[in-house]
C-alpha positions in Angstrom: 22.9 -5.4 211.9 20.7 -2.4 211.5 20.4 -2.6 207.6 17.0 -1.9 205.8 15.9 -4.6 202.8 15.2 -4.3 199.4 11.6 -5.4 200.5 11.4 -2.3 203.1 12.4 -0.5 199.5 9.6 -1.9 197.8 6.9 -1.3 200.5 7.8 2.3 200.1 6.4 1.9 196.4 9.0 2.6 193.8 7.2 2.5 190.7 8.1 5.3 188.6 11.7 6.2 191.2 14.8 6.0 189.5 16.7 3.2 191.5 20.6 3.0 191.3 21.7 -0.6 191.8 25.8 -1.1 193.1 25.8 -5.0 191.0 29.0 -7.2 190.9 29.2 -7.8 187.0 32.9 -8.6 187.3 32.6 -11.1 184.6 35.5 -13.1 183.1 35.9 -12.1 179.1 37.5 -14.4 176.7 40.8 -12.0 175.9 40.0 -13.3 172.0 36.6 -12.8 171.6 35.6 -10.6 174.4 32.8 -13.3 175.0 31.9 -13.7 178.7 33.1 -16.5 179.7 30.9 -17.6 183.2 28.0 -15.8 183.8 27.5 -16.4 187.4 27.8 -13.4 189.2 25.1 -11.4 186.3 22.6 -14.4 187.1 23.2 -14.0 191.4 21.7 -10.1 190.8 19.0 -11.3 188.9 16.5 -11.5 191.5 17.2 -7.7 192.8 16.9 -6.3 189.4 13.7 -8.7 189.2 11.8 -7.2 191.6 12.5 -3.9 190.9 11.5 -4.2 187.3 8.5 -5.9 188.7 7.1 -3.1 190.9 7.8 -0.7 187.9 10.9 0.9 189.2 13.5 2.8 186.5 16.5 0.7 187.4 19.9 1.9 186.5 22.6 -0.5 187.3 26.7 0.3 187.5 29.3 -1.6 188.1 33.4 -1.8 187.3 35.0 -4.7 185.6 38.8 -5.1 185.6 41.3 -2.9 186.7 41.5 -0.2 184.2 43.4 2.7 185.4 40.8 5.4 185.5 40.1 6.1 182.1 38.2 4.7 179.1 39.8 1.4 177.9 37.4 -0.7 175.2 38.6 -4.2 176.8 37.1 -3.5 179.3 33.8 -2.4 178.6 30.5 -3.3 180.3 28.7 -3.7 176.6 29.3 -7.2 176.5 27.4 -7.5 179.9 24.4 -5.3 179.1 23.4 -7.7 176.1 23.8 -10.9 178.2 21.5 -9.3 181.5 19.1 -8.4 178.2 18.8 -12.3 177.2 19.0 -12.9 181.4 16.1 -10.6 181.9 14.3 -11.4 178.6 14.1 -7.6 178.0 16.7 -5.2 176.1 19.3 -3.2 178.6 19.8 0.1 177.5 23.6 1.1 177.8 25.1 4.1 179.2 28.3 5.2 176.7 30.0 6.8 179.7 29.7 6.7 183.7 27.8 10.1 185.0 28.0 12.0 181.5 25.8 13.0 178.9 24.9 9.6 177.4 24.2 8.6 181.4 22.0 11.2 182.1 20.4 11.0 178.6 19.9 7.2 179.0 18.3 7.5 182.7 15.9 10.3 181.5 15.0 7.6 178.8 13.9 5.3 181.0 10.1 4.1 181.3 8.6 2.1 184.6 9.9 -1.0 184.5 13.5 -0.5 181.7 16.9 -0.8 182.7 19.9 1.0 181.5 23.7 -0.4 182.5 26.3 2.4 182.8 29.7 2.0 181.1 32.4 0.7 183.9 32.6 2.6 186.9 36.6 2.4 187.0 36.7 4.2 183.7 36.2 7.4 185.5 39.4 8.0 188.6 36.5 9.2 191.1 35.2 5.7 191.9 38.7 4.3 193.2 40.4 7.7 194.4 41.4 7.9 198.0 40.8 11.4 198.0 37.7 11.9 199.4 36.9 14.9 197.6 37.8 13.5 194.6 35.8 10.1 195.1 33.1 12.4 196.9 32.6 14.7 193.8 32.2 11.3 191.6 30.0 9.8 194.1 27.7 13.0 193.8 27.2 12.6 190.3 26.2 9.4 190.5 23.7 9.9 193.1 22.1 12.6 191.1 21.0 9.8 188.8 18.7 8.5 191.0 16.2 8.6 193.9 17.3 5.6 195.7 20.2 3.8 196.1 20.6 -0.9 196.2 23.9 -2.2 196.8 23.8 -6.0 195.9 27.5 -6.2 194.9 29.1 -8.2 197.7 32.1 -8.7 195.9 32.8 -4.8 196.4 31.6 -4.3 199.7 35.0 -4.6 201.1 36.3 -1.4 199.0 36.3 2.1 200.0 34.7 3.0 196.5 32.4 5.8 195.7 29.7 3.5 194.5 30.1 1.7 197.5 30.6 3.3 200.4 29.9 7.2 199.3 26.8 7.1 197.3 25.0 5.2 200.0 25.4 8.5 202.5 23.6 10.6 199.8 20.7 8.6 198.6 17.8 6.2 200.6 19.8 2.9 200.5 18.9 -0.9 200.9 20.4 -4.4 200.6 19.5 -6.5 197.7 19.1 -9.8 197.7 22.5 -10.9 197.2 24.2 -9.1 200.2 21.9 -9.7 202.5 21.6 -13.6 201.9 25.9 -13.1 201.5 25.8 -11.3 205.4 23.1 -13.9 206.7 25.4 -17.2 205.2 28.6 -15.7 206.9 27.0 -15.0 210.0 26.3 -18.1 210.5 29.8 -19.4 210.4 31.5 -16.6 212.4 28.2 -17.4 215.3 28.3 -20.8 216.6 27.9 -22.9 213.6 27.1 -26.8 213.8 29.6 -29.1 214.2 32.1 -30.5 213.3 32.8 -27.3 211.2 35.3 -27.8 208.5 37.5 -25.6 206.2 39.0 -26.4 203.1 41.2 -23.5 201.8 43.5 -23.5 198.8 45.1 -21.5 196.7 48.7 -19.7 196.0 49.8 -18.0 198.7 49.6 -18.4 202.5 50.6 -15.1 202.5 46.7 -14.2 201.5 44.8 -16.4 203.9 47.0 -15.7 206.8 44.3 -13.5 208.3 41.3 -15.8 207.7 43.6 -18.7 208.9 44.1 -17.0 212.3 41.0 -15.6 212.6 39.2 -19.2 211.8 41.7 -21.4 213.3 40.6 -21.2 217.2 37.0 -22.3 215.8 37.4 -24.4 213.1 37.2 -28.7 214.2 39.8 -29.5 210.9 41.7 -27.2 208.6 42.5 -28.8 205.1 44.7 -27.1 203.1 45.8 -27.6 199.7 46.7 -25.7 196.6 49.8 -23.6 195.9 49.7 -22.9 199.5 50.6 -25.9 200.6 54.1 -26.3 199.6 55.1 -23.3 202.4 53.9 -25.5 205.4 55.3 -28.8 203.9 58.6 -26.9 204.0 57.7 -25.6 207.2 57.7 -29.3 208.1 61.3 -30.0 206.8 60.2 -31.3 203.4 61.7 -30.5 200.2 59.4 -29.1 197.7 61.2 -29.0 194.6 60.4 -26.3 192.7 57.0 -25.7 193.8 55.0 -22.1 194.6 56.9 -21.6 197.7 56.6 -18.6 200.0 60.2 -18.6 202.0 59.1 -15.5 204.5 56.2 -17.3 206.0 57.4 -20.6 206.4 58.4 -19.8 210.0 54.7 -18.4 210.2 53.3 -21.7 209.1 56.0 -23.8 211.3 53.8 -21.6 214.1 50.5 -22.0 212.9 51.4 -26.0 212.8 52.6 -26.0 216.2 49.6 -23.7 217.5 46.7 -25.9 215.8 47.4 -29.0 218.4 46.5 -31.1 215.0 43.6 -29.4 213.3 45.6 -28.4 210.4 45.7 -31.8 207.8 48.1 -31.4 204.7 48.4 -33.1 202.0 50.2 -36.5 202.1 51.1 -36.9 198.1 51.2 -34.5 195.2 50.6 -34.7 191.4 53.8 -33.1 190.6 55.3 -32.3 186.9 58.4 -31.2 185.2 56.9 -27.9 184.2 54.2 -25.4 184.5 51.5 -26.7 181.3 49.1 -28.4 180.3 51.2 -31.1 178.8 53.9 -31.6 180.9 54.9 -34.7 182.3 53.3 -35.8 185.4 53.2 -38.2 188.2 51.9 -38.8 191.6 54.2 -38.3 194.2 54.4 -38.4 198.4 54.2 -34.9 199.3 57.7 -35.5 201.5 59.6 -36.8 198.5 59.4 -33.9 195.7 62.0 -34.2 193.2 64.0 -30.9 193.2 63.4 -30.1 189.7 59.2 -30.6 189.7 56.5 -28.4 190.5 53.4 -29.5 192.7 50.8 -28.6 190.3 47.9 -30.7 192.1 47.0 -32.7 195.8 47.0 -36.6 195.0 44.5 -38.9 195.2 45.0 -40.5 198.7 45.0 -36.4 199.9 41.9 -36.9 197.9 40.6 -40.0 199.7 41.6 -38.3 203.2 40.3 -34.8 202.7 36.8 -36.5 201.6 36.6 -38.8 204.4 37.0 -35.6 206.8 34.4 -33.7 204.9 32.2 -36.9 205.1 31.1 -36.4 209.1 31.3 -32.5 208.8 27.9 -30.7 209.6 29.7 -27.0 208.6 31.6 -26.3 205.8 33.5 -23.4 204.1 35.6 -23.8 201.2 38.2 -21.0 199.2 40.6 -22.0 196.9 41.2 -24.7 194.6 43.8 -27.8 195.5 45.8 -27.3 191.9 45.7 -25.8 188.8 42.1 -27.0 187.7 42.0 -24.5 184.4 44.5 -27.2 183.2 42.4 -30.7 182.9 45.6 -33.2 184.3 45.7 -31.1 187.7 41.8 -31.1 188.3 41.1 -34.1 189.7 42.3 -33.0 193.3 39.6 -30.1 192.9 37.0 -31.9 191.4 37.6 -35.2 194.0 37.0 -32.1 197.4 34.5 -30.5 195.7 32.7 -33.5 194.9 32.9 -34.6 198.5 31.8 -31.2 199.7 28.7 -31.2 197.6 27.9 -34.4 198.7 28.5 -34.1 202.2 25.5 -34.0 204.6 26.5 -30.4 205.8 25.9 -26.9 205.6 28.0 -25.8 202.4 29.4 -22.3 201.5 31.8 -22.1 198.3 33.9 -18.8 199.4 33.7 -17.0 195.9 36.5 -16.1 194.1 38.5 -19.0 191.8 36.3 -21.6 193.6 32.9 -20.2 192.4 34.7 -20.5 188.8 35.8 -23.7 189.6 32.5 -25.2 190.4 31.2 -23.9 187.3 34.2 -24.5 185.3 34.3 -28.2 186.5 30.5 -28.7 185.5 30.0 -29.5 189.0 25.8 -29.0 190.3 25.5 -25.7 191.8 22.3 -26.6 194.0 24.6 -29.3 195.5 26.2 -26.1 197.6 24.4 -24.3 200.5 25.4 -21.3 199.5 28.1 -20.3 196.3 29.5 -16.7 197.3 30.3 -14.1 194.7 32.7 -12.5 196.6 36.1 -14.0 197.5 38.3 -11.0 198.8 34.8 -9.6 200.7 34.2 -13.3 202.2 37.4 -14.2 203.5 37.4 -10.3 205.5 34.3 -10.7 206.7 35.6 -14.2 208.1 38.5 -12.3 209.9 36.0 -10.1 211.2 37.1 -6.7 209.0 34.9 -3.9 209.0 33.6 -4.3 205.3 33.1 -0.4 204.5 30.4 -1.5 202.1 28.1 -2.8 205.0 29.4 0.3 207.3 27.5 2.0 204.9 24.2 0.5 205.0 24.2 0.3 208.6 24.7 4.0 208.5 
């Protein structure tokens, strides 16, 4: 790809240039408190906004969190974020009250070499989302005038057709930071010719939304092992009841294909933890995955599908992982999680974590994040660039 590099940015000397940096501070908030509750995708721009501050840039960073619906909504305000990248960077973030208005421009001007200002959430203003492209164009203008160069290290985003992703970069000079460029350079190397055997773990709810990546990965993956909510559709797709588990009726002739078309690649679970209801406290048992009682719900893989997942991970010198194997946010339907993400971390492999719920998990779980090759902040803009989408985020860059 013809992309230029936040270093080829900094070569330029930017000391003094206002810089707009496109960061993924999607955070998860406590609904109570409003406390963040995992900090991992603020810490993976860390090293962007690093060098930046370093070589005395003004850095201005935006961002959306949520889905608010295009106006101002206090839950979901970047505030929280701004004093946590403060303590991150070990320097005060000044923050923006608004998007591209007065207290945006006034807290830009502010700016000395070296500060950094966070504008309020980009979705609080309809511009950044519209799909009119005058409407997103006019928003995307205002937030170029902010600044004299443009860094998009969101990867999370770059599959969205969002003014601060994919407009802004046509008006200012724009780079890759860090992040997206170490995100294309890890998912290149498993849609090239990756070493083998090359595993896949995917999870999840739905088939429904890995169908693409499961075509697109299944004529070059060595194993498929699939687990999570997902699951339940291709047991049934294998003439096994599945009580009242997550169960996707429309693509269980999809999955009876898929089964017939993988000649033995794809490995499902062979017993589930299943319980009599959908919480924490329910009831459970371990049960073979072709003997479901009608009235329980698969909450979690067992631990032989443990044991055999594990012991196909254990040769494996690729491996990419989305989705977790239960409910791990409730602690009696963690352990299938845990037990694959243990035996991916510990595998002698090349290991990418797809984003999403199973970056959460590994931090959730208190698993060692340098036991992964690579953790990816974006789930959505992973699993498309596996299919081999145009992400309109990159399309920019290149441009």
């Amino acid at each position: 790809m013809n992309i230029r590099t936040l270093d080829d940015l900094l070569a330029e000397e930017v000391t003094g240039r206002r810089v707009l940096v496109r960061a993924d501070l999607n955070v998860p908030l406590d609904k109570q408190t409003g406390q963040i509750t995992d900090d991992g995708r603020i810490r993976a721009v860390l090293p962007t906004l690093g060098a930046l501050v370093q070589a005395g840039a003004k850095v201005v960073v935006c961002s959306h969190l949520g889905r608010p619906k295009g106006s101002p909504d206090p839950a979901f305000s970047l505030r929280p974020v701004a004093g946590r990248l403060g303590e991150l960077l070990g320097a005060p973030v000044h923050f923006a009250e608004d998007t591209v208005g007065d207290s945006a421009r006034s807290t830009v001007a502010g700016l000395a070499d070296g500060q950094v200002a966070l504008l309020e959430n980009l979705r609080f203003n309809p511009g950044e989302t519209s799909k009119d492209e005058a409407q997103r164009g006019a928003f995307a203008d205002q937030l170029a005038a902010l600044a004299d160069a443009y860094v998009d290290d969101a990867f999370g985003a770059v599959h969205r057709r969002h003014a601060s992703v994919y407009d802004v970069p046509a008006r200012l000079p724009h780079v890759a930071g860090r992040l997206v460029l170490r995100e294309v350079e890890v998912l290149g190397t498993l849609t090239g010719e990756p070493d083998r055997p090359y595993v896949v773990v995917l999870g999840g709810s739905k088939v429904s939304d890995k169908l693409a990546v499961i075509e697109a990965l299944l004529p070059k993956v060595d194993r498929l092992l699939v687990g999570g909510g997902m699951c339940f559709t291709f047991l049934k797709a294998q003439g096994h009841e599945v009580g009242s588990s997550l169960l996707e009726e429309e693509m269980v002739e999809t999955c009876r294909s898929l089964l017939e078309r993988a000649g033995g690649k794809i490995m499902l679970p062979v017993d589930v933890v299943a319980a009599d209801a959908f919480a924490p406290d329910a009831p459970h048992d371990t049960v073979r995955a072709d003997g479901i009682p009608s009235k329980r719900v698969g909450l979690d893989i067992g631990p032989e599908t443990v044991a055999g997942f594990a012991a196909a991970l254990r040769g494996a010198r690729t491996i990419f992982w989305n989705g977790p194997m239960g409910v791990f946010e409730m602690a009696a339907f963690a352990h299938g999680t845990r037990g694959v993400a243990e035996a991916i971390a510990n595998a002698d492999a090349f290991t990418v974590v797809g984003g999403g719920d199973s970056a959460a998990a590994v931090r959730a779980l208190g698993l060692d994040e340098q036991a992964f090759s690579h953790i990816s902040t974006g789930g959505g803009a992973s699993l498309e660039y596996l299919e081999g989408k145009t992400l309109p985020g990159i399309a920019a860059l290149e441009n």
